[in-house]
Phi, psi and omega in degrees: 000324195271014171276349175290275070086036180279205228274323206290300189317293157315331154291312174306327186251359158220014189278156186089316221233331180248104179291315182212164174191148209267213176300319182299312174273011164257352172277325171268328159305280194256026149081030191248162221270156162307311212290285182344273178342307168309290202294325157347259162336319150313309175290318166316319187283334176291310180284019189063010184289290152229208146289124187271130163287306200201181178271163152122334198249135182233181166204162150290135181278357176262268244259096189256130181294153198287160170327267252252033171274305217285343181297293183321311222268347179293347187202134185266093017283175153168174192236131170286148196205199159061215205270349166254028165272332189283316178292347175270321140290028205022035181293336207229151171266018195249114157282146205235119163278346179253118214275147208244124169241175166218163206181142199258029185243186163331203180230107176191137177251187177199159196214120173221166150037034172077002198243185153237097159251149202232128152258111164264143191264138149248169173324121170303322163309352179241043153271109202179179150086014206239140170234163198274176187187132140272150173214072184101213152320325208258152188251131174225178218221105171224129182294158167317175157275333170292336176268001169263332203258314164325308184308282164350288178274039140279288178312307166304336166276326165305313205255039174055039190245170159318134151283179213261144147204020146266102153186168196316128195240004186258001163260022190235129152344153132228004150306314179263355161286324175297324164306334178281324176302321155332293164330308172291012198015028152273111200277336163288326190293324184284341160293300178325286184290023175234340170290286192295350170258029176273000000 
């Protein structure tokens, strides 16, 4: 069956149409078994046609789906959030490279594609606080800036660390920040975030 299945039929029916896709969707495009898909999908990536993001997930190396599409979509749910969420708002003067997310699943990192993306677990009650963004076509999931400056120092009060206080205070709410702190129902983070917003 995946001999049916050649190289021109596979550009065609998913380059374009798929920023990136697994086993599942060469199984469904072309109606051929997991094992077929599978092996599809080994050979192209062998032959360099395309690319492993991770396992299970590929892309075209000319057509590479944006970061921070592939940040939402390498680990499920999450959001980019933390210090480069604080840096795309220009909250923090730090350009920050390593795209930083949260996720109500583990703590995993994944180093692709030349990046690094972080995942951190948070309460699933504080998965919130995130807006849709365009980028080009493609749609991605980034927290507010008041809900990356919570997130942040949530995490830093876990691991003992500094909470953040150089950054811009005239982006930052501070009303909806003390609302997002709230969500955690930690009576330290919100002294925290009520001390660094003074």
């Amino acid at each position: 069956m995946a001999k049916l299945v050649n190289w021109y039929n596979f550009d065609q029916k998913i380059k374009g149409k798929l920023p990136f896709f697994s086993t599942i969707d060469v199984q469904r495009t072309f109606g051929v078994s997991k094992i077929a898909a599978t092996f599809l999908l080994y050979r192209y990536n062998k032959s360099g046609f395309i690319a492993r993001i991770k396992r299970g997930m590929y892309a075209f190396p000319d057509a590479l789906p944006p970061e921070l599409l592939l940040a939402n979509k390498m680990y499920e749910p999450s959001y980019i959030s933390l210090e480069f969420a604080l840096s795309y708002h220009q909250v923090i003067p730090e350009t920050v490279y390593e795209i930083t997310s949260v996720t109500t699943k583990a703590t995993r990192r994944f180093e692709t594609m030349g990046k690094v993306f972080s995942y951190r677990k948070i309460k699933r009650d504080a998965f919130t606080g995130y807006t849709v963004e365009k980028q080009g076509r493609f749609s991605f999931r980034i927290a507010d800036a008041e809900k990356a400056l919570v997130d942040a120092n949530y995490l830093r009060l876990l691991s003992n660390k500094k909470p953040i206080s150089r950054f811009n205070k005239e982006r930052i709410n501070v009303a909806k920040a003390l609302r997002y702190a709230n969500i955690f129902k930690s009576q330290k983070l919100i002294s925290i975030m009520k001390t660094t917003l003074k």
